[in-house]
KOLKOL-355648 format. One record per residue (C-alpha): residue number from 1; y, z negated, x. Coordinates in nm, 2 decimals, m for minus. Each point is the difference from the previous one (the first is absolute). Layout:
<nodes>
<NUM; <Y; Z; X>>,
...
</nodes>
This chain:
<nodes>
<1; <4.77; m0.53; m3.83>>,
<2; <m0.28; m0.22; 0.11>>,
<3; <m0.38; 0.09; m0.01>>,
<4; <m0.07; m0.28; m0.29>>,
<5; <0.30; 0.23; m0.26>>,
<6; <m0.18; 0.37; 0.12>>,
<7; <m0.31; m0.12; m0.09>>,
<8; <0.02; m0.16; m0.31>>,
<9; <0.26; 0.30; m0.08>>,
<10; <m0.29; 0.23; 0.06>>,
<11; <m0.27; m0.15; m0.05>>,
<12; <0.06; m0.31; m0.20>>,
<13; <m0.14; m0.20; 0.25>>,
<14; <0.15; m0.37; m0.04>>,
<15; <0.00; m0.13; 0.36>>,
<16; <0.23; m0.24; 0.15>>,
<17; <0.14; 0.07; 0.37>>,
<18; <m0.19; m0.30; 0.12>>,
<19; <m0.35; 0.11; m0.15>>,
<20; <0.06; 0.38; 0.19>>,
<21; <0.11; m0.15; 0.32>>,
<22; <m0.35; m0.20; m0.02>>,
<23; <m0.18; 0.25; m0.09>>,
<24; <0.11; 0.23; 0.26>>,
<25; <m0.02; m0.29; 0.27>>,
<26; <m0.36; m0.08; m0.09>>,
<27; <m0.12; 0.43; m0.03>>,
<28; <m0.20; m0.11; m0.35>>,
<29; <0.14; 0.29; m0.22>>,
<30; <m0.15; 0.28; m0.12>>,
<31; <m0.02; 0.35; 0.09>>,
<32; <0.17; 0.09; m0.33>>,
<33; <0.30; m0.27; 0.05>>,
<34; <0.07; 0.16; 0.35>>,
<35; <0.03; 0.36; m0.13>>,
<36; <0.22; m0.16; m0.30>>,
<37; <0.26; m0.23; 0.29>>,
<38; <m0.02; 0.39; 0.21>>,
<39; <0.09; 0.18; m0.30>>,
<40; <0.30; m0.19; m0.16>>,
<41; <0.15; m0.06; 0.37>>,
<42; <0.01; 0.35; 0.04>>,
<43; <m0.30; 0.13; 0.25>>,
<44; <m0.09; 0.35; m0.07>>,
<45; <m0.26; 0.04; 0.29>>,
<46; <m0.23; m0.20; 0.20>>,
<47; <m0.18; 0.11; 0.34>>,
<48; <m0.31; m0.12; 0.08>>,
</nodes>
């Protein structure tokens, strides 16, 4: 399943595969969008 399906699956957010991938590339997200894209690809724990 790709990243754009989990997340509007789970969170309703509507975002093409190309918008993601720009976002990602560019680092302009929020810290709320990151801990959605860690939770719906599965990350249970992060060590800082």
């Amino acid at each position: 399943m790709k990243l754009s399906e989990l997340l509007k699956d789970e969170y309703g957010i509507d975002e093409t595969q190309h918008n993601l991938s720009n976002k990602v590339r560019r680092g302009k997200f929020s810290a709320v969008f990151m801990l959605q894209v860690l939770e719906v690809i599965g990350c249970a724990r992060i060590e800082v």
